[in-house]
MARKE-969408 format. One record per atom (N, C-alpha, C): x, y, z. Coordinates in steps of 0.2 Angstrom, whole numbers, padded with zeros to 4 digits, always signed. Example, Ala and Ser with C-alpha at 12.3 -4.5 7.8 and 13.67 -1.06 7.14 Angstrom:
2
+0066-0028+0039+0062-0022+0039+0066-0016+0039+0064-0011+0035+0068-0005+0036+0064+0000+0039
This chain:
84
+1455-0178+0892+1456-0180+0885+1456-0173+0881+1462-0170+0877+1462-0165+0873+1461-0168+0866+1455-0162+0862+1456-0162+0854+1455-0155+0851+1454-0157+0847+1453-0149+0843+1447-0147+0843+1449-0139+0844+1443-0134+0843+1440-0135+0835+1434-0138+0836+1431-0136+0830+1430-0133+0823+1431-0125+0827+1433-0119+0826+1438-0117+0822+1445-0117+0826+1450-0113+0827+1455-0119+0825+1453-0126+0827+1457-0132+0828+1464-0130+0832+1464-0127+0838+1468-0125+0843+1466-0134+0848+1469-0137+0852+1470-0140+0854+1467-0138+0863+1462-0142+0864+1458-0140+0868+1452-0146+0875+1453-0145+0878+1448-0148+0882+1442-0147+0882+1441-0141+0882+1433-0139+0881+1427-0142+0880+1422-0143+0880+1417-0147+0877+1410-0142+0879+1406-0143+0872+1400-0139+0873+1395-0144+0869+1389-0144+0874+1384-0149+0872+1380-0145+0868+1376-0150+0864+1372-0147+0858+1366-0143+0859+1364-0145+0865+1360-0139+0867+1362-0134+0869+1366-0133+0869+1372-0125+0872+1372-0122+0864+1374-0127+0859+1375-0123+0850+1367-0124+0847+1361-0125+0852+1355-0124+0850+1355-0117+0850+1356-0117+0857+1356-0109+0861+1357-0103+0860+1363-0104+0857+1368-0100+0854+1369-0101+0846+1361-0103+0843+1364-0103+0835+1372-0106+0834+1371-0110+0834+1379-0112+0832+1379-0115+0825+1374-0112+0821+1373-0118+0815+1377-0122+0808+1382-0118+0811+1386-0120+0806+1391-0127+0807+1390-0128+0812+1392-0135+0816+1387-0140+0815+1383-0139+0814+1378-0143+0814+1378-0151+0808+1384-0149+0807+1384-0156+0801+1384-0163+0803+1387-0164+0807+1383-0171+0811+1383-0169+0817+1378-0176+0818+1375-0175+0826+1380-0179+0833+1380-0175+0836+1386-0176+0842+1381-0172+0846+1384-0176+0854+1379-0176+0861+1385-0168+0862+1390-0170+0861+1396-0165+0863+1399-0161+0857+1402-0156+0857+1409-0153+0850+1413-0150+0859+1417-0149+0853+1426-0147+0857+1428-0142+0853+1425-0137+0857+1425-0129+0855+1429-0126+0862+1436-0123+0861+1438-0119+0864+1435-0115+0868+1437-0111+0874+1432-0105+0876+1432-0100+0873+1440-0098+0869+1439-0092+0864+1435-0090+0859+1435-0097+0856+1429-0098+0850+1421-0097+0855+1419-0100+0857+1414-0099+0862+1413-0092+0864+1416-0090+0868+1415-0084+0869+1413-0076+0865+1419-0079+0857+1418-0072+0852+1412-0074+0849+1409-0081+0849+1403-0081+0845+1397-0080+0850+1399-0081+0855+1391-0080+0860+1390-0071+0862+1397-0067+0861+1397-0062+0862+1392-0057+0854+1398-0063+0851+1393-0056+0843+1386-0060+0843+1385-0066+0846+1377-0066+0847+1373-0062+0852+1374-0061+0856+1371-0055+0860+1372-0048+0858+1378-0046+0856+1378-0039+0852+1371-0040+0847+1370-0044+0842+1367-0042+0838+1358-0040+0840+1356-0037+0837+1350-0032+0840+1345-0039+0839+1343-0041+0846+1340-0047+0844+1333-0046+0848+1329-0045+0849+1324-0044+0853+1324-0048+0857+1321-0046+0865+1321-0048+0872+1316-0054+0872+1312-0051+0870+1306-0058+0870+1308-0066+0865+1312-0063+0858+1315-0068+0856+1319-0073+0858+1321-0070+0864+1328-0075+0867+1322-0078+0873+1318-0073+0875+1315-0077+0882+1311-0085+0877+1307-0084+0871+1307-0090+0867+1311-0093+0866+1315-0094+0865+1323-0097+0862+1324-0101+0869+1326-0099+0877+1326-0101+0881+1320-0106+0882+1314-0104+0884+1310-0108+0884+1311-0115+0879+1309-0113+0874+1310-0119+0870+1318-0125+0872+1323-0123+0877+1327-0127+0876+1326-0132+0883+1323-0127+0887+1320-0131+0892+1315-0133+0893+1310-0134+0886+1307-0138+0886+1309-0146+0884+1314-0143+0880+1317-0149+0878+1321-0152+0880+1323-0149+0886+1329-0152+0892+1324-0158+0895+1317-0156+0895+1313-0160+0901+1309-0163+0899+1307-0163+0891+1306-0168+0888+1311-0176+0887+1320-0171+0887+1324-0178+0888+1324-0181+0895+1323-0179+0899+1323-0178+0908+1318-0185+0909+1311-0183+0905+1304-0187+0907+1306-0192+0903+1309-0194+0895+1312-0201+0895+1314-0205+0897+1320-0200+0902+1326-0205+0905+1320-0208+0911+1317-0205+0914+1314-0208+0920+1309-0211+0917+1306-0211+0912+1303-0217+0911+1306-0225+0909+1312-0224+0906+1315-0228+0903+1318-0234+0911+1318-0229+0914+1321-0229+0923+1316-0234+0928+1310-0233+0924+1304-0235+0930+1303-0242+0927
């Protein structure tokens, strides 16, 4: 199913889950909550690029990571409890 890049509004398949525009600051999308957006690769790519250009400290990103993995396993240990 094609829709439009968020972005750019190029017509696209793409999909990028919200933990992906957690990861990569994507805040400006942030206006409603969606599991998914339909962000082209182009779009994704020039914003994840000027996110790592900018001078951002090593350590800041290894927090940034963690925190999203904790959060990935946070939702992980719901589904299987919800499961049991």
């Amino acid at each position: 199913m094609k829709t439009n890049c968020e972005l750019c509004e190029k017509e696209t398949k793409e999909k990028v889950s919200y933990l992906e525009l957690e990861t990569w600051e994507f805040d400006f999308l942030k206006k409603e909550k969606k599991d998914f957006y339909s962000i082209c690769f182009e779009c994704f790519d020039k914003h994840t690029n000027h996110f790592i250009d900018k001078e951002m400290d090593l350590e800041l990103r290894k927090k940034r990571a963690l925190s999203v993995n904790r959060e990935i396993e946070e939702e992980i240990e719901a589904i299987l409890e919800i499961q049991s």
